[in-house]
C-alpha positions, -999 to 999 in steps of 0.1 A, spaced: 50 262 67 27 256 36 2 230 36 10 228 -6 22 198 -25 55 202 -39 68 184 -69 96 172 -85 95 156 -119 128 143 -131 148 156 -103 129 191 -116 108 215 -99 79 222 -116 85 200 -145 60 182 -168 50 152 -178 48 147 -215 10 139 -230 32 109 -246 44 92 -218 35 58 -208 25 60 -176 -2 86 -186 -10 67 -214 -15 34 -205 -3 31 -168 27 15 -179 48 18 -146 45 21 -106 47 40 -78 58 37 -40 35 58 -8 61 67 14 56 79 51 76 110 62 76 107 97 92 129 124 114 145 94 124 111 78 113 88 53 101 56 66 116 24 54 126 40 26 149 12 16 123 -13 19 103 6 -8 133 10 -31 138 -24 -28 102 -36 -39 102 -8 -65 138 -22 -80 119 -57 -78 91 -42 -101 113 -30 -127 126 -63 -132 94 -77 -136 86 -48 -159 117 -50 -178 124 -15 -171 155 1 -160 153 9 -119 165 44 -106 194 52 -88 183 48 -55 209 75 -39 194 94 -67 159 92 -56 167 94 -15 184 126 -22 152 138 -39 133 128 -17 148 143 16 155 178 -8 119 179 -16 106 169 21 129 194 38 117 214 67 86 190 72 84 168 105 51 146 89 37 140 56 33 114 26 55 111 -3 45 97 -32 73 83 -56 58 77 -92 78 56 -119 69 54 -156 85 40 -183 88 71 -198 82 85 -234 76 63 -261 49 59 -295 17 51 -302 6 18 -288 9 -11 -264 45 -21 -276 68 -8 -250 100 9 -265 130 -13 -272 152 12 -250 129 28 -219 138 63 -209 120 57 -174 103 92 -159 105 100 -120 78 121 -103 79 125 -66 54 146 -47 55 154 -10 21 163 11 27 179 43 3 167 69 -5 155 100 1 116 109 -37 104 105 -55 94 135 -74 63 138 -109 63 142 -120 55 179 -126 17 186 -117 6 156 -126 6 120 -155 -4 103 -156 -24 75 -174 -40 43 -172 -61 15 -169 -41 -18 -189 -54 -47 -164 -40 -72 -142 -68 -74 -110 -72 -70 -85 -72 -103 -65 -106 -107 -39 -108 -129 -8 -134 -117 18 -115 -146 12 -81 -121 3 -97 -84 20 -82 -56 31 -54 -74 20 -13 -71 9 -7 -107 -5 24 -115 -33 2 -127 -61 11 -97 -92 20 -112 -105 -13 -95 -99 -1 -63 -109 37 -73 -142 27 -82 -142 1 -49 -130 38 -25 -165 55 -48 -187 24 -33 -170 26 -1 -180 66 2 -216 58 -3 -216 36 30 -203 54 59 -177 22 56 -139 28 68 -129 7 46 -139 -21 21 -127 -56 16 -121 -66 -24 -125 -101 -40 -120 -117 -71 -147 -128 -91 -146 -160 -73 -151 -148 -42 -114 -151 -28 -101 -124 -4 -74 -103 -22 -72 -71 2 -91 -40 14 -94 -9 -8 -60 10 7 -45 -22 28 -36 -56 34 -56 -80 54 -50 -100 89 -72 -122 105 -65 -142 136 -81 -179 136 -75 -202 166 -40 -182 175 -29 -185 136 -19 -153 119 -35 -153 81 -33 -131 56 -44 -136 18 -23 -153 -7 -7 -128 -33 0 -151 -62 -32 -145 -80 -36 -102 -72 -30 -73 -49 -1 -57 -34 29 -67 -11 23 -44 13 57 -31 33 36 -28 66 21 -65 57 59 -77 53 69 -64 86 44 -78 104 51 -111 95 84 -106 105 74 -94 139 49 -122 143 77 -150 134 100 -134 155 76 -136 190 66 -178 179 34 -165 162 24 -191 137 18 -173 105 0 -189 68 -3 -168 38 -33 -186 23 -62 -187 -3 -90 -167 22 -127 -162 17 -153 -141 35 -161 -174 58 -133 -172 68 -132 -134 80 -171 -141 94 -152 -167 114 -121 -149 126 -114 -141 161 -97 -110 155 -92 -89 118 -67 -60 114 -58 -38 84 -20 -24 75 -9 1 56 23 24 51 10 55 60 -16 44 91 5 8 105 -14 -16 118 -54 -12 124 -77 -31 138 -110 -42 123 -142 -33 149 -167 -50 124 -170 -68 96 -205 -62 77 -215 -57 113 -199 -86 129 -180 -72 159 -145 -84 167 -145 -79 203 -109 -99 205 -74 -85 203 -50 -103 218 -22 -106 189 -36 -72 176 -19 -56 203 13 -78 203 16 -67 167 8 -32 168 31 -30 203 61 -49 177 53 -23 154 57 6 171 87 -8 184 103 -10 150 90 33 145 52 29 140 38 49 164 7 50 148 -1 13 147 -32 9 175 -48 -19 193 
């Protein structure tokens, strides 16, 4: 089987995206990174439902979503593992910021075959990026196609021999890593950043909240700075695609604790993340 992209763009194979359309333009919409995993799309409702929630917030119209799980399966066919990546615009419209008074929204979806990624041995790595992180309360918790913050945070990152990268805001607060959310265990609490202010709300960072409330965990989305990760006693990373990793080092601060890691990652794969580690 072909190690190829495929695409679909409007429910189309091998359509095209118009050089006037908003998304192109100006960003103007968002998009959903879906695991296909053991020839299924993983929480695939979940994802529809934080992408319907973004519309709203948008004021754009949502997609069907039978629509887009029938594209998605059609277009995924014949693969065990890979990534889908479902990309939302507001579609067509004139010259300038003002968004059309009656949004045609455009649909691309693109499926990468691939191996599920395996996690590095011992854990990952990690920094703190000077790019900082955008904030912007009008788009927090939402996946805008606005990244260049975190694309040019992934260009520091290569340069270090990093896994990955924590981001801040200008103040200094903890918003997220590059490509994930952000756990830390302190004194047998569960914290992870507050979202009001910037970042996404991860699916994987949803669920394992859930899981933690569910085994008596005590759990605190808070306001976080980087004390407070040189003072954790554990640090893990989530993500759609890769679960629930945990953090080796933090600019070379070991994390030789993992107690609730592995409660976590064991709820996880549990609920069909096999790839979540500890």
């Amino acid at each position: 089987m072909t190690r190829e992209p495929r695409w679909l763009v409007d429910g189309q194979p091998g359509g095209l995206v118009h050089p006037d359309d908003r998304g192109f333009a100006y960003g103007d919409g968002l998009f959903e990174t879906i695991a296909w995993r053991s020839a299924g799309p993983r929480f695939l409702d979940r994802h529809l439902q934080r992408l319907a929630r973004g519309c709203v917030r948008l004021g754009m119209p949502a997609p069907d979503a039978a629509t887009l799980e029938r594209e998605i399966i059609a277009l995924a066919a014949g693969a065990s593992h890979g990534t889908v990546r479902l990309t939302l615009t507001r579609g067509r419209g004139p010259r300038g910021y003002a968004p059309p008074g009656d949004p045609n929204p455009s649909r691309v979806l693109a499926f990468y075959p691939g191996p599920v990624p395996e996690p590095p041995a011992g854990g990952l790595a990690v920094l703190r990026c000077q790019t900082p992180a955008s904030i912007n309360p009008a788009l927090a918790g939402m996946k805008t196609l606005n990244r260049l913050d975190n694309v040019l945070a992934r260009a520091e990152l290569a340069r270090t021999g990093s896994d990955e990268g924590i981001m801040c805001g200008a103040s200094g607060q903890v918003i997220g890593a590059t490509s994930a959310n952000v756990f830390v265990v302190r004194g047998g609490v569960l914290l992870t950043p507050d979202l009001s202010q910037g970042g996404v709300a991860g699916i994987m960072r949803s669920l394992v909240l859930e899981c933690a409330r569910e085994r008596g965990i005590a759990t605190r989305e808070t306001c976080m700075d980087v004390v407070m990760l040189q003072d954790a006693d554990e640090m893990f990373l989530t993500n759609a695609l890769t679960g629930l990793r945990p953090v080796a080092s933090y600019a070379g601060q070991p994390f030789p604790g993992r107690q609730l890691t592995r409660v976590l990652a064991q709820a996880l794969r549990e609920r069909g993340v096999p790839e979540a580690c500890a």
